[in-house]
C-alpha positions in Angstrom: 247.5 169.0 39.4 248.4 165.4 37.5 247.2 162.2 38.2 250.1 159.8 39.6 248.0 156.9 38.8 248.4 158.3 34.8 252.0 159.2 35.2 254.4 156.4 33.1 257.4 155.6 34.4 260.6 156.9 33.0 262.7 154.0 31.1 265.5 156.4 30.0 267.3 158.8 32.7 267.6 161.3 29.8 263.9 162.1 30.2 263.9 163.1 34.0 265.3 166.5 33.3 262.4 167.3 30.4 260.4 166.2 32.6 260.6 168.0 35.5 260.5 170.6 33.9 257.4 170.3 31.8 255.5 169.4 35.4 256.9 172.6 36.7 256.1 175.0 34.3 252.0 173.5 34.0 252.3 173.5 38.2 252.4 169.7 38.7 254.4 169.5 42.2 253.1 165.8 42.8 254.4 164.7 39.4 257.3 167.0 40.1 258.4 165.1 43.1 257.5 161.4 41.5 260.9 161.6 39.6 262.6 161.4 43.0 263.2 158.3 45.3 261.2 158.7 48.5 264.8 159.3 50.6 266.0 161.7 47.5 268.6 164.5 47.9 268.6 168.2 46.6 271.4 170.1 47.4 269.7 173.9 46.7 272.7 175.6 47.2 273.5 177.9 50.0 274.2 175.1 52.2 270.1 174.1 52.2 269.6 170.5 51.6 266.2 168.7 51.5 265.9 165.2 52.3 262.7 162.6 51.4 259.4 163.6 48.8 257.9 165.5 51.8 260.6 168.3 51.8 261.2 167.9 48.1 257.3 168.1 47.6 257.3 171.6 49.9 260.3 173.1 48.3 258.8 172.7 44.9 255.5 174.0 46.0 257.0 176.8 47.6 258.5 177.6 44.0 255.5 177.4 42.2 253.8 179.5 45.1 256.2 182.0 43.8 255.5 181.8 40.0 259.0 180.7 39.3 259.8 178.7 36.2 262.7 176.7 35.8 264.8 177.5 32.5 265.0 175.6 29.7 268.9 174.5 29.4 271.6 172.1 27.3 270.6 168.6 28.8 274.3 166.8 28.4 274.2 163.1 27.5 273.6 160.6 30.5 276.4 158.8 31.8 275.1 154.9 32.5 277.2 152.8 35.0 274.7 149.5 35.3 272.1 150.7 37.7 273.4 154.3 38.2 273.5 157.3 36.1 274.8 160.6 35.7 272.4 163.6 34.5 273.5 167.1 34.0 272.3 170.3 32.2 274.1 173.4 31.4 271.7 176.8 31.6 272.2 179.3 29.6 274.0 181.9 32.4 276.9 179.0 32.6 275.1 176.9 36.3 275.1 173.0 35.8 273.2 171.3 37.6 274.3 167.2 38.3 271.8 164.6 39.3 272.7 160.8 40.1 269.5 158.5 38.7 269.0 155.3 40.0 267.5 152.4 37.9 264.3 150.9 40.0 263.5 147.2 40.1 260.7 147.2 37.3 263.9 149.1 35.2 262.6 152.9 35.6 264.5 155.8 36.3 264.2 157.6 39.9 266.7 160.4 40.8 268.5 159.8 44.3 270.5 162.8 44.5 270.2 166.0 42.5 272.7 169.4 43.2 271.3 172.4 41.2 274.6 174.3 40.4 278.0 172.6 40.2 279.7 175.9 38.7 
């Protein structure tokens, strides 16, 4: 589902998060995995750790394979350092998730590493 060749590219690291999970819940694993660098790191949690779009790409199929949706949390506000920023949501049983952004050369916003619960 999605069209990359349609997707824009994300100017403010704030909008990753919304993102993601707007392409999740209407099943869009390729625009899904877009908001990642191509050597991208998820830390899943239970010491399973996906490396590059491929594995990110299969994960997130796998999850919508399963009719999972992601919840809907408290995006916090970004934390910009030049070219690198600092993402985080709180969900509403208390995880946090933390995701380091990385600003591209044409001045979009990519995720290089994301950890889904921090708590």
């Amino acid at each position: 589902m999605g069209d990359s060749a349609a997707r824009k590219p994300v100017y403010d690291p704030q909008d990753l998060e919304p993102l993601l999970i707007s392409r999740q819940h209407a099943g869009d694993v390729d625009g899904m995995t877009a908001l990642f660098e191509p050597d991208a790191v998820i830390d899943c949690g239970g010491g399973r750790f996906l490396r590059g779009r491929e594995a990110i790409r299969r994960y997130y199929a796998e999850i919508l394979a399963s009719g999972r949706k992601f919840a809907v949390g408290e995006q916090r506000p970004a934390l910009i350092c030049g070219d690198l920023a600092l993402t985080s949501t709180l969900f509403p049983d208390g995880d946090i998730t933390s995701e380091v952004a990385r600003r591209q050369s044409d001045g979009s916003w990519l995720w290089v590493i994301d950890r889904y619960s921090v708590a």
